[in-house]
C-alpha positions as CSV (number, residue, x, y, z in Angstrom):
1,X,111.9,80.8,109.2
2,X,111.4,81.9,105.4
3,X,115.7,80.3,104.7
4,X,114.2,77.2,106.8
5,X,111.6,77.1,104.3
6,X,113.4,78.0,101.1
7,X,116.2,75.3,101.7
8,X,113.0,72.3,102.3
9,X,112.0,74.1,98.9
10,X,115.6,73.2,97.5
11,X,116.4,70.0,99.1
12,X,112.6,69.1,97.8
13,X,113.2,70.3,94.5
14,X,116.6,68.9,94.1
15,X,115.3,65.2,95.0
16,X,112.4,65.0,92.6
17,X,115.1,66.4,89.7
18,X,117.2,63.6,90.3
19,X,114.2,61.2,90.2
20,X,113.4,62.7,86.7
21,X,116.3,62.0,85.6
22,X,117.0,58.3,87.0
23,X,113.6,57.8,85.2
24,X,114.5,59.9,82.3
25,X,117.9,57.4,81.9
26,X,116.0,55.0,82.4
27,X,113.3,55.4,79.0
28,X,117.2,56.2,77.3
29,X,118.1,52.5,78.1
30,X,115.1,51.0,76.9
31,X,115.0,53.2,73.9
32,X,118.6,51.5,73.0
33,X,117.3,48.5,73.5
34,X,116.4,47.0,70.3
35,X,112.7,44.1,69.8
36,X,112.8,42.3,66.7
37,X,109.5,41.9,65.1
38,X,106.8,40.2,66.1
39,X,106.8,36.8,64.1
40,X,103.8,36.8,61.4
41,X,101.4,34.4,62.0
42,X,101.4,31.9,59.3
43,X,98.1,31.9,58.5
44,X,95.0,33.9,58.8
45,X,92.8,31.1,61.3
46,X,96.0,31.0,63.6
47,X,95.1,34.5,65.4
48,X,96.9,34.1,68.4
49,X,97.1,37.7,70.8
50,X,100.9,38.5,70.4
51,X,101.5,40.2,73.7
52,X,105.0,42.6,73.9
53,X,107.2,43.1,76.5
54,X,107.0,46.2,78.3
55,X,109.1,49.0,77.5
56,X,110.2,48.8,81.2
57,X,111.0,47.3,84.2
58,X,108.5,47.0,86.8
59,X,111.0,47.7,90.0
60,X,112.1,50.9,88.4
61,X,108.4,51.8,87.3
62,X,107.7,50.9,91.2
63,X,111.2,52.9,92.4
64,X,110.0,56.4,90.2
65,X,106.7,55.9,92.2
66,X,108.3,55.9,95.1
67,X,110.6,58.7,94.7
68,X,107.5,60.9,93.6
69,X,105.5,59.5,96.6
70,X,108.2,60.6,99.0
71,X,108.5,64.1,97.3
72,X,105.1,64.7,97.6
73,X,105.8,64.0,101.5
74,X,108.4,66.4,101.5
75,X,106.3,68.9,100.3
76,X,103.3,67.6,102.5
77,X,105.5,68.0,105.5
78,X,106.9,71.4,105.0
79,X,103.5,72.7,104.3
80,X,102.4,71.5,107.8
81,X,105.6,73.4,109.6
């Protein structure tokens, strides 16, 4: 029963490392990525809220939740056996 347990452990472990490192390759992409500036307004009674883009995508944002959701399922589930 305890090797049952110790390969969940691994098999557990092993998934949420690779979804640190998707993610992790993923802040490297957007790291390459280069902005330009923000334009300057032109003058001081145009104040207009500049709004940047995010530093990421959304779906992967919403596929590292999901690989950490499942994880924690993994680890919810073995607990329970």
């Amino acid at each position: 029963m305890n090797d049952y347990r110790q390969e969940i452990h691994k098999a557990a472990e092993k998934a949420f490392m690779d979804a640190l490192e998707k993610l992790e390759e993923t802040f490297e992409e957007v790291e390459e990525v280069e902005v330009p500036p923000p334009p300057k307004p032109a003058s001081k009674t145009d104040k207009k809220e500049t709004r940047r883009a995010p530093a990421f995508d959304l779906q992967e944002l919403e596929d590292a939740a999901a690989d950490i959701e499942r994880y924690m399922a993994s680890l919810h589930k073995s607990e329970e056996s």
